[in-house]
C-alpha positions as a printed Julia matrix, in Angstrom:
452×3 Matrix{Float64}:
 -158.86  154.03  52.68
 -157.69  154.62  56.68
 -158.15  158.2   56.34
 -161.53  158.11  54.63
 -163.08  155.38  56.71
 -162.39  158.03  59.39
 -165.04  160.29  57.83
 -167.64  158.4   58.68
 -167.03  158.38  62.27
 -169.39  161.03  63.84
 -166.94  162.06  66.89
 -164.26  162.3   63.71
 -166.13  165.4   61.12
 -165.74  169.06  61.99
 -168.53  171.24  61.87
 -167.36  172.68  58.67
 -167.25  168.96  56.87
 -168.72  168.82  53.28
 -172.34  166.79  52.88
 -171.31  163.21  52.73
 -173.75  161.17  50.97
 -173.14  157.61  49.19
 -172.49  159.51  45.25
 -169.24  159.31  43.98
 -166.74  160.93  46.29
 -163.22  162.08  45.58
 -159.94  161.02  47.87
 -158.9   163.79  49.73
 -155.38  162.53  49.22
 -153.37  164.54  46.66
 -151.43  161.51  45.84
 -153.61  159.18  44.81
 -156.1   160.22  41.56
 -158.49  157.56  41.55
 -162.02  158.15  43.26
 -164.58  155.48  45.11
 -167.65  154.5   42.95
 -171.15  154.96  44.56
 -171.44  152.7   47.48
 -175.23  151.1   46.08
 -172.93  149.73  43.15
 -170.89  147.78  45.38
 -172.53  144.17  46.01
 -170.68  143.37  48.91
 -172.24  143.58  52.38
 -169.64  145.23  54.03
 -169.6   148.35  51.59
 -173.26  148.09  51.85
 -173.19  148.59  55.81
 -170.22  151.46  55.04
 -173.07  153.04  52.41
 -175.87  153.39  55.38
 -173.49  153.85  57.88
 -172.34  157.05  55.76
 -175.53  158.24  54.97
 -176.34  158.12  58.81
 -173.34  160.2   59.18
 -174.22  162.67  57.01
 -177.8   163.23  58.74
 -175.09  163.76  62.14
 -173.42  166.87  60.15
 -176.76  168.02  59.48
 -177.96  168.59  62.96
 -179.66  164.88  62.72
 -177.67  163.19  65.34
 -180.29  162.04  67.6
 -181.62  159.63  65.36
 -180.92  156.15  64.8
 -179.56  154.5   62.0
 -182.55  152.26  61.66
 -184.8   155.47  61.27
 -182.89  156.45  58.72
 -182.47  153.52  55.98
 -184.1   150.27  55.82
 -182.39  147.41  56.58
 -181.17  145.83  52.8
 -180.49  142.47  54.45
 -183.24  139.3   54.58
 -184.12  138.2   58.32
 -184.86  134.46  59.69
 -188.32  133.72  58.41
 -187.12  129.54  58.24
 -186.61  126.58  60.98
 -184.65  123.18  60.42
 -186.25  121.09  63.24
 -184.23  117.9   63.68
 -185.63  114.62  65.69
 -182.72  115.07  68.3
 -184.87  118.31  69.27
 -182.07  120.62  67.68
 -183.98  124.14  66.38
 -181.8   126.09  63.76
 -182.96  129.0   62.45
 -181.87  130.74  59.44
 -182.87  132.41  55.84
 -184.62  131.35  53.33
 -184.79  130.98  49.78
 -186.41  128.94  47.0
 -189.9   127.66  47.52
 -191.64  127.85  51.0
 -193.48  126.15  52.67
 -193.1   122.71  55.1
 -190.98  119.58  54.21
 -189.74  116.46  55.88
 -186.48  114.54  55.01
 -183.06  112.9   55.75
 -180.33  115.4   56.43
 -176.93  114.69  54.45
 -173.9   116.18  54.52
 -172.28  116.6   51.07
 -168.5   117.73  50.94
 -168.27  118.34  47.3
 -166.58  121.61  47.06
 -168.67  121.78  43.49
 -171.41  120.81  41.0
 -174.07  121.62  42.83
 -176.44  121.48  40.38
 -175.47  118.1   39.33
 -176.58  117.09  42.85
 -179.32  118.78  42.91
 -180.56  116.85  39.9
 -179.01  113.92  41.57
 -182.43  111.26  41.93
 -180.04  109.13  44.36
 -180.94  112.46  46.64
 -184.74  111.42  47.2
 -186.25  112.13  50.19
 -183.32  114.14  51.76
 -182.32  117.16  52.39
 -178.51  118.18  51.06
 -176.35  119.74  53.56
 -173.32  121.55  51.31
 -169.97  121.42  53.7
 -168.8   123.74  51.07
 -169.77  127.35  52.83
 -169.98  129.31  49.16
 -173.0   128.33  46.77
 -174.65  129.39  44.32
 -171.76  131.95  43.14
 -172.07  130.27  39.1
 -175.58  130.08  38.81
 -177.0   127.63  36.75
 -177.39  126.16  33.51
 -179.33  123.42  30.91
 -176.31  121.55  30.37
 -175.52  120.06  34.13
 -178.89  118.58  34.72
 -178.5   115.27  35.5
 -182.04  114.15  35.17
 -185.14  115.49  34.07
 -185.8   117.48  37.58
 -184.95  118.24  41.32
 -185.66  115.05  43.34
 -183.82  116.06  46.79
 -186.05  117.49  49.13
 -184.42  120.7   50.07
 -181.0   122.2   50.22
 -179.03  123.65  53.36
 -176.39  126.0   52.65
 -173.91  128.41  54.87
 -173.66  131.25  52.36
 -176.01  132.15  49.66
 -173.64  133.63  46.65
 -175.34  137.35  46.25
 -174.62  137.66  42.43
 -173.81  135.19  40.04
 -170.55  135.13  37.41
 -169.74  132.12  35.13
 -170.36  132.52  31.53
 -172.93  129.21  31.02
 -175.01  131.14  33.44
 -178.32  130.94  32.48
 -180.57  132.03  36.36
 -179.32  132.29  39.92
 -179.73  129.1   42.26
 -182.6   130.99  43.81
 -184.9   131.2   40.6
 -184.05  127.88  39.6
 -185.51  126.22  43.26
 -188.48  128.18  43.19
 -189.51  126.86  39.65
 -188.74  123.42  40.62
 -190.47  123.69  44.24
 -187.43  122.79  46.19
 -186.82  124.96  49.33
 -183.48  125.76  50.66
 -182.15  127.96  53.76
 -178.93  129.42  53.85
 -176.95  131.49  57.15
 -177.1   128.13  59.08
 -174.0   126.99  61.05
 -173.36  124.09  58.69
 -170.25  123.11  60.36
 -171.72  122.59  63.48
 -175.06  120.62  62.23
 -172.31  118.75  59.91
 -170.38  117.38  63.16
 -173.77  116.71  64.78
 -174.3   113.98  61.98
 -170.92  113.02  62.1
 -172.04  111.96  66.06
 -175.11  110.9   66.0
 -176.07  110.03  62.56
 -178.0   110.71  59.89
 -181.18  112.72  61.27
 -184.59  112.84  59.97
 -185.62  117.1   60.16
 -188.25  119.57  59.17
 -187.66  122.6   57.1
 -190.33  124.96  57.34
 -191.06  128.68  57.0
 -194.77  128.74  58.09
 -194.73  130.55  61.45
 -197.97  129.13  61.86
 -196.5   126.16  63.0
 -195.22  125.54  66.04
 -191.58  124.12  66.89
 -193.43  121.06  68.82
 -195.22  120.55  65.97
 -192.61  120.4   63.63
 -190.42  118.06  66.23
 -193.67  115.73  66.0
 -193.31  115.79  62.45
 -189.67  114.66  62.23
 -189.34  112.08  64.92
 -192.87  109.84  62.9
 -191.53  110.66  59.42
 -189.71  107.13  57.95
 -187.18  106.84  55.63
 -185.63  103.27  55.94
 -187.86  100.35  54.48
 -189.41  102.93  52.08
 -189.28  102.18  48.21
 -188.43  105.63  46.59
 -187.01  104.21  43.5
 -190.76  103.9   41.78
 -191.23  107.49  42.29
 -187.83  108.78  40.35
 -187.66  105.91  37.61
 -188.83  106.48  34.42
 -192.29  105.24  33.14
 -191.82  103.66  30.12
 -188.63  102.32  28.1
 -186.73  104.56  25.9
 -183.17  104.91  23.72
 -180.92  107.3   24.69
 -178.07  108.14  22.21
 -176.15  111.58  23.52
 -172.42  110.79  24.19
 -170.44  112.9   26.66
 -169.8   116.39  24.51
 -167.06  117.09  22.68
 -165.76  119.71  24.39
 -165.98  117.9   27.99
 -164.85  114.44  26.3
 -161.57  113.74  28.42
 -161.21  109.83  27.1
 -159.94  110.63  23.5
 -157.51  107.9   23.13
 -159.91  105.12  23.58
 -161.28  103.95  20.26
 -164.45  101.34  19.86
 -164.86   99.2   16.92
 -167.98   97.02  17.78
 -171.53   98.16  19.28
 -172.54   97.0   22.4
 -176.33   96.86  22.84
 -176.86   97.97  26.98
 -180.11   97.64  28.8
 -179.93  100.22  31.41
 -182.75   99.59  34.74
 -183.7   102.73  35.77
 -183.6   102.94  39.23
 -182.53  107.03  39.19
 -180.16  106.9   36.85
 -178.09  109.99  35.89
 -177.43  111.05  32.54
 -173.63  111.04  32.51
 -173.91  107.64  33.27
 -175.7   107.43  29.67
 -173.48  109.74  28.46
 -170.15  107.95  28.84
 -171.72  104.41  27.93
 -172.77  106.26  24.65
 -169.3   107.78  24.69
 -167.81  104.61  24.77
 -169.76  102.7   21.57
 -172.84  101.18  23.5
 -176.59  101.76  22.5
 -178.19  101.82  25.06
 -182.18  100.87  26.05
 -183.57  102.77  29.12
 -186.13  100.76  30.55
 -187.95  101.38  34.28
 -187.22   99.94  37.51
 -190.29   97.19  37.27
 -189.32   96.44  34.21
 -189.68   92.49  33.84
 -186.33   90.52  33.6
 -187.93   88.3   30.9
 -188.56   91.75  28.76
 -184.83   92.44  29.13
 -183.49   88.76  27.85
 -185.82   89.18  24.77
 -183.88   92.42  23.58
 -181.24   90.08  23.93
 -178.6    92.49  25.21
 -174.94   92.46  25.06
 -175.19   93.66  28.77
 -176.78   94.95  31.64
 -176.54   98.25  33.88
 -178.24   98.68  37.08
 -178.23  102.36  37.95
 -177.42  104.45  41.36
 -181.06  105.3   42.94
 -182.16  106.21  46.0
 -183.28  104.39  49.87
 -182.99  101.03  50.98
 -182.18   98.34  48.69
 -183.67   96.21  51.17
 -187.11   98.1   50.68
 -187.7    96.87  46.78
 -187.42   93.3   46.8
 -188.85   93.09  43.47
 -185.41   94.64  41.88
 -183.45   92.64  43.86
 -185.56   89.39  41.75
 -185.05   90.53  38.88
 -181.01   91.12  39.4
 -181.58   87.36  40.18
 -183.13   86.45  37.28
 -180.51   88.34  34.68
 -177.13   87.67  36.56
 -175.17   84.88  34.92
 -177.15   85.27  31.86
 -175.3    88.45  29.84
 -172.36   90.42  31.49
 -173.87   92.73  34.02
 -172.51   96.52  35.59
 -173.65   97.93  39.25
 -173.42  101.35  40.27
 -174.17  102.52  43.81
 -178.02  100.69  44.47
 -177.4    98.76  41.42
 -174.17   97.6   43.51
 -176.22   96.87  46.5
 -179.28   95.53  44.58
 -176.41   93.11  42.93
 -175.05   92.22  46.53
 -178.72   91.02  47.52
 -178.88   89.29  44.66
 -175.79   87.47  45.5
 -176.91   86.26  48.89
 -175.3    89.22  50.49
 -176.94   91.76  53.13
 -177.02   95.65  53.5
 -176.75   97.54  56.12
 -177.14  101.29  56.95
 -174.7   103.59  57.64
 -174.37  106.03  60.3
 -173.67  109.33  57.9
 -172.85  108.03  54.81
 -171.08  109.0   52.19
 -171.85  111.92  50.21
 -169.15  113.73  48.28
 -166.71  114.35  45.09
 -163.4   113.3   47.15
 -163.29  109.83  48.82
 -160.53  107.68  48.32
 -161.25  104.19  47.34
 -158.5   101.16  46.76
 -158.86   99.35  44.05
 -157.33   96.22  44.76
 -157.12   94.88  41.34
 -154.77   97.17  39.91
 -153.01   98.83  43.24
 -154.38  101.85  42.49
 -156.25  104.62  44.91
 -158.88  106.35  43.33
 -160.35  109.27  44.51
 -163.83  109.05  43.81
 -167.97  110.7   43.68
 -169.6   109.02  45.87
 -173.74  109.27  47.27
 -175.1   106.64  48.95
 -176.41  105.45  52.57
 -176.03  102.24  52.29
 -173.7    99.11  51.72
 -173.07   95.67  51.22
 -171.84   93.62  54.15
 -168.22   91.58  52.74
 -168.42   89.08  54.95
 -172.37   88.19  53.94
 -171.22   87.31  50.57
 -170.73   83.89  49.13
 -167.49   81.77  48.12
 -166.68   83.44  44.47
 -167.64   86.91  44.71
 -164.42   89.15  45.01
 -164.35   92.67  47.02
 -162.38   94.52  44.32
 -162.4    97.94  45.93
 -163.06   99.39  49.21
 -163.76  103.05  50.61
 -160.36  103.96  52.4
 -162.16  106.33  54.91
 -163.35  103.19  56.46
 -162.96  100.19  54.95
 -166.51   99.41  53.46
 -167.15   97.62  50.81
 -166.9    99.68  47.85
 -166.64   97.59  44.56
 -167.4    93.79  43.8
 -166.62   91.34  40.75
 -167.65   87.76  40.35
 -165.69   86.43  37.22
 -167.91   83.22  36.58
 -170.98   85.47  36.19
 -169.5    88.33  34.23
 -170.27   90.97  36.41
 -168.7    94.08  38.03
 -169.81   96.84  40.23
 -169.26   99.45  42.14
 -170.72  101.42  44.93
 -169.88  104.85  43.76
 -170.12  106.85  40.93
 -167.72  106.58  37.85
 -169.73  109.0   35.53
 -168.09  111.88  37.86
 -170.45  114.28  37.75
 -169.56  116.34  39.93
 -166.16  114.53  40.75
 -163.01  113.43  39.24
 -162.51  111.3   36.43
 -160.15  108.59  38.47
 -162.94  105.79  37.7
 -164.23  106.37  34.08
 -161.79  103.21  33.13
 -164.69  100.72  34.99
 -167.13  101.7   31.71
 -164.36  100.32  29.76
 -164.47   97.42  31.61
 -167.39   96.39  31.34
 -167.17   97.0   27.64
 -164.55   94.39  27.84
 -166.5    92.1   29.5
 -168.96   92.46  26.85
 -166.81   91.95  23.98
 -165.94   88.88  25.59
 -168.82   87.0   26.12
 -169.34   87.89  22.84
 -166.61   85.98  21.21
């Protein structure tokens, strides 16, 4: 490889040297009997840049050496033609792909290394854009079977490195294709890292991605620093519209609870406040049938099915922004055995007389550790939310059963006398590890016995 990557140095070929062009061209070494394929098969940038610089080379041995290298080849590569405009006045400019166009949101960090179409499809995601600490996406495409709702909610995904080609066998259409049909833009050969620790400092930051140059970067600062997210109620706009059954259990083949057997069926009303469907999944999995009904829906509805339980689903925004959820958590705890999950955990925690606050980043990601104080164990857990119950604003009764070891927040509750559990991440695991699956079993316990 030393001795041919000398070739195509100009001060390097005699006069005499053979046409060198970018076909198929034999090692000059007598020991070696393998060859290098064409350089335009090789879908890597670098042997890209050694395919142009070769055929620039070759117009050198032809008595071409005062041209350029530009004049000879067009450049292969996409140029910046996008902006991310934060409020703290921060301009980053990098490549787009995706829709186009302008869009506001929230910028996240996510440090899931992957799944992410699962958090694409994510509704918890509203009104934000996705920053993936992970530097490689896109490299497995994607495919009908990791949707975790029925559409894109987030609004826009920030990437380092766009995956050129795509190689998993459930492939189905590159990242790429699959944004642009869904309208959801996305940049990619941003510095991540450093826009990551910028967060990490100052918070979660309200930006602009846009890739009409029409606009300029004033305008789009404007844009940022009067767009709102806190106080908004975004769980009307990803809830469903009217009730429905769901009955798919987790597939067989990705079914990793096989020991657990269920004898009775527990009838679940599931609020819809952006629920995902592995959350349905592994109820089904475990025995329940399970009633999906939307995030208005009235309390008094929900006692006439006469459930064996409750769910209140992860969503997205401020629980503090739909006080009409928080009522009817009210109005059904104490009354059948009840399960939180990330906003339904919060919701709950209003419900209980508790406050939420905001956090400065918060926690987006497939690996935070979480104690669980009731069995000693340390979970490592999915988590996706921005914001969390205050501990010390709840009431004599109501037990912290798990907290985020990062940094101590509150990160599970139980309250024995009304039957109800939650959590504030995501047991379903999708993306994420499986660690907290045995909660869904709990609650199926607590069902069973309020039933007897």
């Amino acid at each position: 490889m030393a001795t041919f990557l000398r070739l195509l140095s100009p001060t390097t070929i005699p006069k005499d040297a053979p046409f060198l062009s970018s076909t198929l061209v034999p090692l000059q070494n007598p020991s070696s009997h393998s060859f290098f394929p064409s350089f335009s098969s090789i879908p890597t940038p670098d042997a890209r840049r050694l395919c142009f610089k070769a055929q620039a080379v070759s117009g050198a041995v032809h008595g071409h050496s005062d041209r350029n290298v530009s004049d000879l080849v067009e450049r292969p590569w996409k140029t910046n033609d996008a902006r991310l405009v934060l409020e703290d006045g921060s301009i980053w400019r990098a490549k787009s792909f995706g829709a186009s166009g302008t869009q506001v949101g929230e910028v996240v960090f996510n440090t899931s290394l992957t799944g992410y179409q699962e958090i694409l499809t994510d509704p918890s995601y509203a009104g934000q854009f996705v920053l993936m600490t992970n530097p490689h996406i896109g490299n497995t495409g994607v495919n009908p079977d990791d949707e975790e709702s029925r559409q894109c909610f987030l609004a826009g995904l920030v990437i380092r490195s766009l995956s050129i080609c795509t190689s998993n066998w459930r492939c189905r259409e590159s990242l790429g294709e699959y944004l642009a049909k869904r309208n959801i833009m996305g940049i990619y050969d941003v510095d991540t890292r450093a826009i990551t620790r910028r967060l990490r400092q100052d918070g979660s930051l309200i930006g602009v991605l846009s890739t009409e140059e029409s606009l300029t970067d004033e305008h789009l600062l404007d844009l940022a620093r009067k767009w709102k997210i806190v106080g908004v109620d975004l769980i009307t706009g990803v809830s469903c519209d009217a009730p429905y059954e769901w009955i798919e259990k987790t597939n067989t083949e990705w079914e990793f609870n096989k020991d657990y057997s269920h004898s009775e069926n527990f009838h679940v009303v599931a609020y819809d406040f952006g629920i995902k469907h592995n959350i349905l999944r592994r109820l089904a999995a475990y025995g329940c049938r399970i009633t999906v009904v939307p995030s208005t829906w009235p309390a008094s509805e929900t006692l006439n099915l006469k459930p064996d339980g409750v769910l209140f689903s992860n969503g997205p925004g401020d629980p503090a922004a739909v006080p009409y959820a928080v009522q009817t958590v009210k109005e059904i705890i104490g009354k059948v055995p009840v399960f939180g999950i990330c906003m339904g955990h919060q919701l709950i925690g209003q419900a209980l007389g508790g406050r939420t606050f905001k956090m400065k980043f918060g926690h987006h990601g497939g690996n935070h550790p979480v104690g669980n104080h009731v069995n000693g164990r340390v979970e490592i857990s999915a988590q996706n939310h921005n914001y969390a119950v205050d501990p010390a604003s709840l009431p004599a009764g109501v037990e912290v059963t798990h907290i985020n070891l990062n940094d101590n927040s509150c990160a599970g509750l139980a309250c024995r006398e009304l039957n109800l559990i939650s959590l504030q991440y995501h047991p379903e695991s999708s993306p994420g590890p499986h660690d907290s699956d045995p909660a869904f079993k709990e609650f199926i316990q607590l069902m069973k016995a309020n039933k007897a």
